[in-house]
C-alpha atoms as a printed R data frame, in Angstrom:
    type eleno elety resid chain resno      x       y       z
1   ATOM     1    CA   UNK     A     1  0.000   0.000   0.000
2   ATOM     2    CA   UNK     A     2  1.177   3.254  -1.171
3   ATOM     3    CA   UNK     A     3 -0.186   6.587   1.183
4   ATOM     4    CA   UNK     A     4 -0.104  10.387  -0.041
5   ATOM     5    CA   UNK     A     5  0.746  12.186   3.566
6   ATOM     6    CA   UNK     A     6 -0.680  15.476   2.138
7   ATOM     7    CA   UNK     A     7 -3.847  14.402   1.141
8   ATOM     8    CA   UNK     A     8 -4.282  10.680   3.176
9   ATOM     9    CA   UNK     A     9 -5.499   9.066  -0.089
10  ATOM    10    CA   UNK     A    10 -4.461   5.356  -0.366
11  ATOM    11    CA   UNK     A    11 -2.994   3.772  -3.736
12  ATOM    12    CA   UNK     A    12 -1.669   0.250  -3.820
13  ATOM    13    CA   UNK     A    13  1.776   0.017  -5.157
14  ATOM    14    CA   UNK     A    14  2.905  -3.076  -7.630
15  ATOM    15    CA   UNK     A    15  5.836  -4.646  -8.257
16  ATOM    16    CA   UNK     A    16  7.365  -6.974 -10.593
17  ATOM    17    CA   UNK     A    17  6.128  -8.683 -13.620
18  ATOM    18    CA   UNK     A    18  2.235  -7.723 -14.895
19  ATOM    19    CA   UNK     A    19  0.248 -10.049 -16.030
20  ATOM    20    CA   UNK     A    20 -2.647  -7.633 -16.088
21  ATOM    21    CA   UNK     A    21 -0.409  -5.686 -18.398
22  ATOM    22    CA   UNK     A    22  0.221  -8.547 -20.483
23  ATOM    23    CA   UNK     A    23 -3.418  -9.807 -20.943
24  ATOM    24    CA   UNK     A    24 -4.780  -6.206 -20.979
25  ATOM    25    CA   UNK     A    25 -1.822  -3.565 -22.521
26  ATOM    26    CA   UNK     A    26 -2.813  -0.358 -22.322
27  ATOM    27    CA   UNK     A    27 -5.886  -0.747 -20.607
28  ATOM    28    CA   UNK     A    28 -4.164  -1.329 -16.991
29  ATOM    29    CA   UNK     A    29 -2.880   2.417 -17.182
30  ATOM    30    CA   UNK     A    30 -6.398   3.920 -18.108
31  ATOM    31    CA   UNK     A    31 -8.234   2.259 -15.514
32  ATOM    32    CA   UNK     A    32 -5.292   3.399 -13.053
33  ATOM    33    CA   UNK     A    33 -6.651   7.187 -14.075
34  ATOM    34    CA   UNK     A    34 -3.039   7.469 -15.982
35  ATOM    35    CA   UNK     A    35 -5.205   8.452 -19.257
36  ATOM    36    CA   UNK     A    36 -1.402  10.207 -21.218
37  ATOM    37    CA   UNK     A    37 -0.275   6.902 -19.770
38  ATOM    38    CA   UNK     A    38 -2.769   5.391 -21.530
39  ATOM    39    CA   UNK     A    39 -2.339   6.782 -24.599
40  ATOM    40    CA   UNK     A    40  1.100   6.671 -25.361
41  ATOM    41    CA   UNK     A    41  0.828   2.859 -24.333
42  ATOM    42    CA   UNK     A    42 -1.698   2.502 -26.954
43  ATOM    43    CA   UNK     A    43  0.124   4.556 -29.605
44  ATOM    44    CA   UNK     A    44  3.520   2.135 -28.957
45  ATOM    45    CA   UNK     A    45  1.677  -1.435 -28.812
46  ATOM    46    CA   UNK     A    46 -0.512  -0.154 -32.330
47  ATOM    47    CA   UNK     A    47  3.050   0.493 -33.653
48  ATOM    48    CA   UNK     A    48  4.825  -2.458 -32.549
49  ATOM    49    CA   UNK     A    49  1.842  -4.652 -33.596
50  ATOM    50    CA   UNK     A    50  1.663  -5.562 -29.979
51  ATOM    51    CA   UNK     A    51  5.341  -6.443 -29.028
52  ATOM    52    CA   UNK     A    52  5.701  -3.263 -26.686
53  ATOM    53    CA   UNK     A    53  2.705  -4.823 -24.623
54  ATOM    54    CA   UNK     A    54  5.120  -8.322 -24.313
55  ATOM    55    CA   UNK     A    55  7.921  -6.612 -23.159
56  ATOM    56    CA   UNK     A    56  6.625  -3.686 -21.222
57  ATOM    57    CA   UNK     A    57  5.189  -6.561 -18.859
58  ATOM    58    CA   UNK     A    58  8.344  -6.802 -17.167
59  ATOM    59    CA   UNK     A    59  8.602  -2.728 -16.542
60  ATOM    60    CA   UNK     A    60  5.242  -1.584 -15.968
61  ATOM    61    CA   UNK     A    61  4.592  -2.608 -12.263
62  ATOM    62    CA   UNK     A    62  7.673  -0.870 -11.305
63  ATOM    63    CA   UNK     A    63  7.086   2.582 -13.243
64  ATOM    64    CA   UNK     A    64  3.528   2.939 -12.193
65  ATOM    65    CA   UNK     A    65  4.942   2.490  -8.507
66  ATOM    66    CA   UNK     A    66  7.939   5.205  -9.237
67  ATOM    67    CA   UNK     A    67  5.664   7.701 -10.499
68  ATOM    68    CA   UNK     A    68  3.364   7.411  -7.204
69  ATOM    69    CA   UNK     A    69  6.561   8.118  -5.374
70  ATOM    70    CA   UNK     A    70  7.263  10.904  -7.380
71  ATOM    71    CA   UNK     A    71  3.519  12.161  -6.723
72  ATOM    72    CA   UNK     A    72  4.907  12.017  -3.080
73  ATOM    73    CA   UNK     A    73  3.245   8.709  -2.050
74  ATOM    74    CA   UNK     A    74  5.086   6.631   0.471
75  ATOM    75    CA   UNK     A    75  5.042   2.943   1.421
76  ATOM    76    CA   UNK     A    76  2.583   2.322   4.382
77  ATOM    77    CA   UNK     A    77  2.953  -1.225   4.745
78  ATOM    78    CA   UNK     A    78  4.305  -4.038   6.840
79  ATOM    79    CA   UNK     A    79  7.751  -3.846   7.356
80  ATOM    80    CA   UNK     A    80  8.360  -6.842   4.953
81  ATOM    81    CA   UNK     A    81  6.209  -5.497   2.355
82  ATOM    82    CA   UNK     A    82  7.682  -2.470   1.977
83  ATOM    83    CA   UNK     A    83 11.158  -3.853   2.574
84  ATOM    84    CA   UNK     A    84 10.738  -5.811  -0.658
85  ATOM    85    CA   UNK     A    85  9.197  -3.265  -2.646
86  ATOM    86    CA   UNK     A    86 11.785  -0.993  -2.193
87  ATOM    87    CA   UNK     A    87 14.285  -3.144  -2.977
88  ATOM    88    CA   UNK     A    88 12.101  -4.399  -6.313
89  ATOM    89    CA   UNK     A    89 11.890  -0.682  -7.190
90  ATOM    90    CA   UNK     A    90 15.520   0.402  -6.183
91  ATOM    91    CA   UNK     A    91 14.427   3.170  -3.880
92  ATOM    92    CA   UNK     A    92 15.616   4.146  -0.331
93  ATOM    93    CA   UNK     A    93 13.038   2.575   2.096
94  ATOM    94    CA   UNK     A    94 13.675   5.110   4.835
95  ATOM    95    CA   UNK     A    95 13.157   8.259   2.439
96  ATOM    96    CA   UNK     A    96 10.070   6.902   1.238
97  ATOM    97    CA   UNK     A    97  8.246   5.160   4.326
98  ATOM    98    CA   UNK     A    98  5.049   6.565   5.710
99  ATOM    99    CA   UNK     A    99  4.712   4.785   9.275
100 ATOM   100    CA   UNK     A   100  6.966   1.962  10.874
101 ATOM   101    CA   UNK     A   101  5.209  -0.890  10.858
């Protein structure tokens, strides 16, 4: 679980590979409200004729986590839960932590 400190809204974080990005592509970002997201995924698996949505699998999880960070979300999870996602994301657990656990 991912928490915004300014405004208290919850967001759950992922990590790793996506199957919901394989099955679904570019869907996963629109129904995350990330509608540019969206887009551009749409735009590159269209051009690719659906290889981008193969590989991207492996990357998605981890960006759409990064750029909750970067909208100043935090982890706010059980010690081992955000232990790992940090580490799976390759960010500083103690910069980005919202409560000890």
């Amino acid at each position: 679980m991912m928490k915004n400190p300014v405004t208290g809204q919850f967001k759950k974080g992922f990590y790793g590979f996506s199957w919901t990005y394989l099955f679904f592509g570019w869907l996963v970002p629109l129904i995350r409200g990330e509608l540019g997201i969206a887009a551009l995924h749409f735009l590159f698996t269209m051009l690719t004729f659906g290889i981008w949505q193969l590989v991207f699998a492996f990357f998605y999880n981890k960006q759409f986590t990064s750029r909750l960070i970067s909208q100043g979300y935090v982890f706010n999870d059980t010690d081992a839960v955000n232990g790992g996602a940090a580490g799976a994301i390759g960010v500083d657990l103690q910069t980005h932590l919202g409560r000890a656990a």
